[in-house]
C-alpha positions in Angstrom: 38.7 15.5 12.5 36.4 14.4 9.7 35.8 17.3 7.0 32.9 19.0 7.6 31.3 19.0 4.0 31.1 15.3 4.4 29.8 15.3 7.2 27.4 17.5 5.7 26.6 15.7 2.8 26.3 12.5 4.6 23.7 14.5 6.6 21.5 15.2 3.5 21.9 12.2 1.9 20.6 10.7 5.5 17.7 13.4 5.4 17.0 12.4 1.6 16.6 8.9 2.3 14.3 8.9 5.4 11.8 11.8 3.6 12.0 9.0 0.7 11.1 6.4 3.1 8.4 8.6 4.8 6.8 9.7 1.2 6.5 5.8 0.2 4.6 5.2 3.6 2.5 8.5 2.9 1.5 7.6 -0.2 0.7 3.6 0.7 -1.3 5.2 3.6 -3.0 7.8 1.3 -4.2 5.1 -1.3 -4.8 2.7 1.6 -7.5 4.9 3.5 -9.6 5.6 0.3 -9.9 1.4 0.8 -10.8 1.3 4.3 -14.0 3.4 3.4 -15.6 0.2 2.6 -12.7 -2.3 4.0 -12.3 -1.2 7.0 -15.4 -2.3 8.8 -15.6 -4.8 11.6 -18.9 -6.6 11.0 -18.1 -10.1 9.9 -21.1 -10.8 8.0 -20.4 -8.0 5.5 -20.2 -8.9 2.3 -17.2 -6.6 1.8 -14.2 -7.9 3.7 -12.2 -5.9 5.9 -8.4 -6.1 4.7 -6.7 -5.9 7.7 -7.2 -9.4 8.6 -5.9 -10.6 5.2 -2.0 -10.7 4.1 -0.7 -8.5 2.1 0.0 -11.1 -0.5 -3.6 -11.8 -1.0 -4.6 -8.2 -1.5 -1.8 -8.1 -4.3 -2.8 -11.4 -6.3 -6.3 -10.4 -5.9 -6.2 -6.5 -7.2 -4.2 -8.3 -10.2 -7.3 -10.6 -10.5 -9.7 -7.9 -10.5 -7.7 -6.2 -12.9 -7.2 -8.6 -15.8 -11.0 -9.7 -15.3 -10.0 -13.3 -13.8 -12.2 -12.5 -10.9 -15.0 -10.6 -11.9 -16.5 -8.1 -9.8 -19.0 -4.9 -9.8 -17.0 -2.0 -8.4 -13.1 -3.5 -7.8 -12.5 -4.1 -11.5 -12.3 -0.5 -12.0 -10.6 0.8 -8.5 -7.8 -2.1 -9.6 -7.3 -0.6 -13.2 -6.5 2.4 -11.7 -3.7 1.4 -9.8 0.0 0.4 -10.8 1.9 -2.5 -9.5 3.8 -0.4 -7.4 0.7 1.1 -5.7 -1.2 -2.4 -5.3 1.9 -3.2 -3.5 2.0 0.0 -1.1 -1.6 -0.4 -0.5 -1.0 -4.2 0.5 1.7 -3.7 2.7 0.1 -0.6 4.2 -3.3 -2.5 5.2 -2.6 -6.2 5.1 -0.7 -8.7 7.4 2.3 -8.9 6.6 4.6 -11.7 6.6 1.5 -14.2 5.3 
């Protein structure tokens, strides 16, 4: 019989990494949605596109774009600034396709 405190601590450990896994999806999701307010639409003459039908990659390289001023913009220059690598990339993977 295996010793219960490892079986417990392999049951926490377990617990620690799926709420770690749950909070990064949260969070991508969370920073995501304040996008689809003006990303989300489905007209396809808007002049704002709607990032679910790009790849994740492209969201990245372009939010670094916007953020270093190599694609200038009115309003996404700022929203990029405010956002880490690490966020960019939660946002992306949350809302674009992925695997493109």
């Amino acid at each position: 019989m295996k010793n219960p405190r490892y079986l417990i601590s392999l049951g926490i450990l377990s617990m620690s990494l799926f709420s770690f896994s749950a909070q990064a999806v949260e969070r991508g999701q969370l920073m995501a949605d304040t996008c689809l307010a003006c990303h989300g639409g489905t007209n396809s003459e808007a002049m704002i596109p709607n990032l679910s039908q790009y790849p994740s990659s492209m969201i990245i390289s372009q939010m670094k774009a916007f953020r270093d001023g190599s694609r200038p913009a009115t309003v996404m220059t700022r929203h990029a600034k405010g956002y880490s690598d690490e966020e960019v990339a939660l946002i992306a993977k949350y809302l674009g396709v992925q695997g493109q």
